[in-house]
N, C-alpha and C positions, 0 to 999 in steps of 0.2 A: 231652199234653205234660207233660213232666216239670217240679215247680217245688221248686227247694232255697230253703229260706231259713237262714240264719244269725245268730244268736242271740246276743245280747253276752254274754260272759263265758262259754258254754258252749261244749263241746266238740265236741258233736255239733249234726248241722244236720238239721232236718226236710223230709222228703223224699216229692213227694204228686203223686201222676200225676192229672190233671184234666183235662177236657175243654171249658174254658175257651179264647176265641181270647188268645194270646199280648198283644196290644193291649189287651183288656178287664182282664187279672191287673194289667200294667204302671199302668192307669189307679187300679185298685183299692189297688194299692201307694202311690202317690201321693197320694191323696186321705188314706190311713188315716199315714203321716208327716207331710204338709204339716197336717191338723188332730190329731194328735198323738191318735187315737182306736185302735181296733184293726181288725188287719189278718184278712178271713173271706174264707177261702176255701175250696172245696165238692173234696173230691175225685172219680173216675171214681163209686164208690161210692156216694155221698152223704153222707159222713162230712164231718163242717166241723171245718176248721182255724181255732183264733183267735189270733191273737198279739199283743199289747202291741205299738202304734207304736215307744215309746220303746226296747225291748230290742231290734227290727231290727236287724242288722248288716248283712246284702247279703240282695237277692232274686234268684235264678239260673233266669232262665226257658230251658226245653229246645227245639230247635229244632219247630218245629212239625212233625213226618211221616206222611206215611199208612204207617201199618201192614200190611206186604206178605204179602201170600196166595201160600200154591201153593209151588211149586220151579224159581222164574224162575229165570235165568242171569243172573248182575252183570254 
């Protein structure tokens, strides 16, 4: 799943493919504004994201999809 977040005052948004269920990030989001602490998130890799609660501007979670194999017909 893809997850942007956006950053006060800057221009660019960071951008982090993880394998996270879309409900556990959302919870995680919440928890790390509502107590004003930082927001860690792990990407596909295991690279960790940390971001300052306070700098948040939006969190954009991507639809959750399975990843398609082969040369199906749409």
């Amino acid at each position: 799943m893809e997850i942007k977040i956006g950053i006060q005052n800057v221009g660019r948004e960071i951008v982090l493919e993880s394998t996270q269920d879309a409900d556990a990030v959302a919870k995680l989001v919440a928890e790390a504004i509502s107590g004003q602490t930082e927001l860690r998130l792990q990407d596909e890799k295991g690279r960790q994201v940390i971001v300052p609660a306070k700098v948040i501007g939006y969190v954009e979670l991507g639809a959750q999809e399975q990843r398609r194999v082969g040369f199906g017909a749409l």
